[in-house]
VOGUMAR-882858 format. One record per residue (C-alpha): residue in three letters; x, y, z. Coordinates in steps of 0.25 Angstrom, whole numbers, plus 5000, padded with zeros to 4 digits. Example, Ala and Ser with C-alpha at 12.3 -4.5 7.8 and 13.67 -1.06 7.14 Angstrom:
residues 2
ALA504949825031
SER505549965029
//
This chain:
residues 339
UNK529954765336
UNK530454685347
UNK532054645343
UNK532254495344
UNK533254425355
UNK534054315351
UNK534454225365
UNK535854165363
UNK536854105372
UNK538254145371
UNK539654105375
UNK539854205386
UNK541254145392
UNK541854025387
UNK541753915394
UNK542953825400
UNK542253715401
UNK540953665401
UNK540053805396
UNK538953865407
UNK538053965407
UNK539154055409
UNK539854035396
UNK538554025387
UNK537454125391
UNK536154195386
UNK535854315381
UNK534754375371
UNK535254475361
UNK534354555349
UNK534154485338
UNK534754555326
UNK534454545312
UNK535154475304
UNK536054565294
UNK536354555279
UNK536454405276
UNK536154345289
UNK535054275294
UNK534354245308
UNK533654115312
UNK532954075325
UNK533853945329
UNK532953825330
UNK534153735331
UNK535653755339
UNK536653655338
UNK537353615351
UNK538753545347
UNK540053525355
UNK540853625347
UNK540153735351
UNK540853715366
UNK542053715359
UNK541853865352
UNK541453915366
UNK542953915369
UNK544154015364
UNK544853895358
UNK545153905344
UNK544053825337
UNK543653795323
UNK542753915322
UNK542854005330
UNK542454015345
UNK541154075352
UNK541454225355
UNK541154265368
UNK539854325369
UNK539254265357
UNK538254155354
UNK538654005357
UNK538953975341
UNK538253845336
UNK537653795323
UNK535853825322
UNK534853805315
UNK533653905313
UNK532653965307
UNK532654095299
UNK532054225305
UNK532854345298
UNK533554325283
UNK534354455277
UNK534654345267
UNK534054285254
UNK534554125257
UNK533654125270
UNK532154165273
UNK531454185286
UNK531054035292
UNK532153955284
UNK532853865293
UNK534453875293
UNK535853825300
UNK536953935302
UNK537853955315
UNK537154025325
UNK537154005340
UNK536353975353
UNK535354085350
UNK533954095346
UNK534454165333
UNK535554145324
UNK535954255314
UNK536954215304
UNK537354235288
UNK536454155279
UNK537554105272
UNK537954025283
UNK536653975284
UNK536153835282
UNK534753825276
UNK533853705282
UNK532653645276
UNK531653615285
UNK530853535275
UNK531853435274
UNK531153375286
UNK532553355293
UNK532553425308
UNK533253535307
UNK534053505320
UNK534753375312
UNK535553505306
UNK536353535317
UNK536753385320
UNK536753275309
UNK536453365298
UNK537353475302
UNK538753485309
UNK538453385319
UNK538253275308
UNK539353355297
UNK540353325308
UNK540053185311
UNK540153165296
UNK541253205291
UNK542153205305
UNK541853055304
UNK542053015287
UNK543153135285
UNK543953145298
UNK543552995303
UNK543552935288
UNK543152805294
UNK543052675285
UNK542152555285
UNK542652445297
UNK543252545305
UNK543052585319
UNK542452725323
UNK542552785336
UNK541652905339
UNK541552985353
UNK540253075357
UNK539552955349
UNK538252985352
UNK538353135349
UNK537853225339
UNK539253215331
UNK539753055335
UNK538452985333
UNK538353025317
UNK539853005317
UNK539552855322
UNK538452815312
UNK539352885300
UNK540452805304
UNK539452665303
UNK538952715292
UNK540352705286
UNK540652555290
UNK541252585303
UNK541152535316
UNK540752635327
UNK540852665340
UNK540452785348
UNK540752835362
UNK539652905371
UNK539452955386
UNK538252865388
UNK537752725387
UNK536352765379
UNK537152845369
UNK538152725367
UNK536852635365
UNK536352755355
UNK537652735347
UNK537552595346
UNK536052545345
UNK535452665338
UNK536952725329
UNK537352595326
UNK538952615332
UNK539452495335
UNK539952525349
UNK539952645359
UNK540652665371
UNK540052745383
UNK541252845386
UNK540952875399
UNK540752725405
UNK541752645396
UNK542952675406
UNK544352685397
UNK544052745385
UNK545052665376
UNK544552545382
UNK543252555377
UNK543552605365
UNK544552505362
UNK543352405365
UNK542452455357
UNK543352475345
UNK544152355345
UNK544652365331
UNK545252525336
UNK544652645332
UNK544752705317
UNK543952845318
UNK543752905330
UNK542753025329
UNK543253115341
UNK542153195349
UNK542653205361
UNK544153215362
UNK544753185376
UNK544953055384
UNK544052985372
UNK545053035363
UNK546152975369
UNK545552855369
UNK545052855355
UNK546552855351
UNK546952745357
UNK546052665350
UNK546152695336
UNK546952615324
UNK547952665317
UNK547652765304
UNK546252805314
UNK545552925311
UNK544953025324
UNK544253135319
UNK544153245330
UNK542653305332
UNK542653355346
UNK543053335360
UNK542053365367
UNK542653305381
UNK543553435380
UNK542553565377
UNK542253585392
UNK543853555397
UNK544653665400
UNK545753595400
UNK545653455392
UNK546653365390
UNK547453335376
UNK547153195370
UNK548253105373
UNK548452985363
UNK548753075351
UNK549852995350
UNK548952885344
UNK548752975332
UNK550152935329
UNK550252805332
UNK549152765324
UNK549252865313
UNK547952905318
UNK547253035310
UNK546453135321
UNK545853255313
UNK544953345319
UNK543853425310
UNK542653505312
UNK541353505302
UNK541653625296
UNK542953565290
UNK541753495281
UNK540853615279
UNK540953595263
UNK540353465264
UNK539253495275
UNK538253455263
UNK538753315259
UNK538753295275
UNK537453325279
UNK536953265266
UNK537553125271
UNK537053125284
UNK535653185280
UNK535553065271
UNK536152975283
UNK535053035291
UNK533853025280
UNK534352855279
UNK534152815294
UNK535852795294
UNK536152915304
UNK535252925317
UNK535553065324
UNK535253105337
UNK534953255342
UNK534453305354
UNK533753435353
UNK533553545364
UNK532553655365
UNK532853795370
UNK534153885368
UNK534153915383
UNK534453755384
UNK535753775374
UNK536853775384
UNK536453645393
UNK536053575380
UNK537453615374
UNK538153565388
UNK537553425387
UNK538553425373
UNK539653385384
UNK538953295393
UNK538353205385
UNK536953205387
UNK536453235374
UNK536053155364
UNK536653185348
UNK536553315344
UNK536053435353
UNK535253535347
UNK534553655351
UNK533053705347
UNK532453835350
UNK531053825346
UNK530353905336
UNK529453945345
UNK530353975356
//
């Protein structure tokens, strides 16, 4: 019998700033069988998020870094072929870690099982059912804690994290304003999310100008996605006793050397709390997330957007459009069953 090849593409050298085909490469490697307790599924589904550039480095992160020489890491979603356990049969359909491969092989225990008769797609996992939409959630009502009448301010607004963050944070009595890099996804924000202003970040000139415009009453949450010169900004337009919760900063990932925020000292003069986090910080209450925002879905109350891509040989371009801006919502992977 003919052994089975599994394509992946693997961190080869870390990249210093924006990755290339030189720091992520391809290779096919055997197939092996999954061992005592593991189980393998054909990805149907990869994730593509920010943090992922973030693991590609040797900083200290909050798991640990990509090795070199192994698989990118990232969350999947596929279907059983090999089971050596009794929770998982041939054709189920499950979430685990894996990577940007064709097969992932992995504990069953860290397994997800999906229902496919649920009628919900099953890439809706990987966004506003899954980390994507865990983050928004509770970065925004635990870290953010807005309260009905206040200003929220949310960058990468139209992303796959900020645009859930926003219509949560209407859905909580809140008045919302989002910043994004182009006039259709400011119009997005407004006319289809129901924020009440956006701010085109790369056209609106000073930053804390237009911010202060389009918050006149100051800014109480700021839900932080990109870090940098936005930051900065951000902090001189909140109140007193605001609250930024720390999600990314995506302007830095491909910066060798990127400059340090440098209006901290608003933290201090307006008693302002800044709290990083990460969804994991939550992983006990990953059900009564994705229970909220299903039933938000099911309701017509939170609209998602998610582009998907075929082809894993498309994974790295796909992955880079994360940084410049020309993706719209979530981006997803598919490899074809029949592919």
């Amino acid at each position: 019998m003919t052994q089975m090849t599994n394509r992946q593409y693997f961190l080869a050298s870390r990249p210093a700033q924006m990755p290339t085909a030189d720091n992520v490469q391809c290779r096919d490697v055997p197939l092996a069988p999954p061992g005592p307790g593991e189980v393998t599924l054909r990805n149907l589904y990869i994730s593509l998020d920010p943090a992922i550039r973030g693991w590609m480095g040797d900083a200290p992160n909050y798991i640990e870094p990509i090795a070199l020489g192994d698989a990118v890491r990232s969350s999947v979603i596929g279907r059983v072929v090999s089971s050596n356990s009794p929770d998982f049969a041939v054709g189920d359909v499950a979430m685990s870690v894996g990577a940007w491969e064709q097969y992932t092989t992995a504990p069953a225990a860290g397994l997800n099982k999906l229902d496919e008769a649920a009628g919900i797609p099953l890439s809706l996992f990987l966004g506003a059912l899954g980390p994507t939409g865990l983050t928004a959630y509770f970065g925004l009502l635990e870290v953010g804690r807005p309260r009905a009448g206040e200003t929220v301010l949310v960058s990468a607004a139209a992303g796959a994290v900020g645009s859930v963050v926003g219509q949560i944070a209407r859905m909580q009595g809140c008045r919302v304003v989002g910043m994004a890099g182009t006039d259709d996804k400011c119009a997005w924000l407004v006319d289809a999310l129901g924020f009440d202003a956006a701010i085109n970040y790369r056209t609106c000139g000073d930053y804390t100008a237009a911010i202060g415009k389009a918050c006149p009453a100051g800014v109480d949450v700021y839900f932080d996605n990109v870090g940098g010169e936005i930051l900065d900004a951000a902090l001189l337009c909140l109140n007193p006793h605001a609250r930024v919760a720390v999600c990314g900063w995506i302007s830095t990932y491909n910066v060798a050397n990127p400059p340090g925020p440098v209006n901290l000292w608003q933290l201090v003069a307006k008693s302002v709390t800044l709290q990083g986090f990460t969804v994991l910080d939550y992983l006990d209450r990953f059900g009564e997330g994705i229970g909220q925002l299903a039933r938000w879905l099911q309701e017509g109350k939170l609209q998602y957007r998610e582009e998907i891509v075929d082809g894993l040989d498309n994974i790295l371009p796909t992955f880079l459009r994360l940084f410049d801006g020309s993706n719209a919502g979530k981006l997803v992977i598919r490899i074809p069953e029949q592919g």
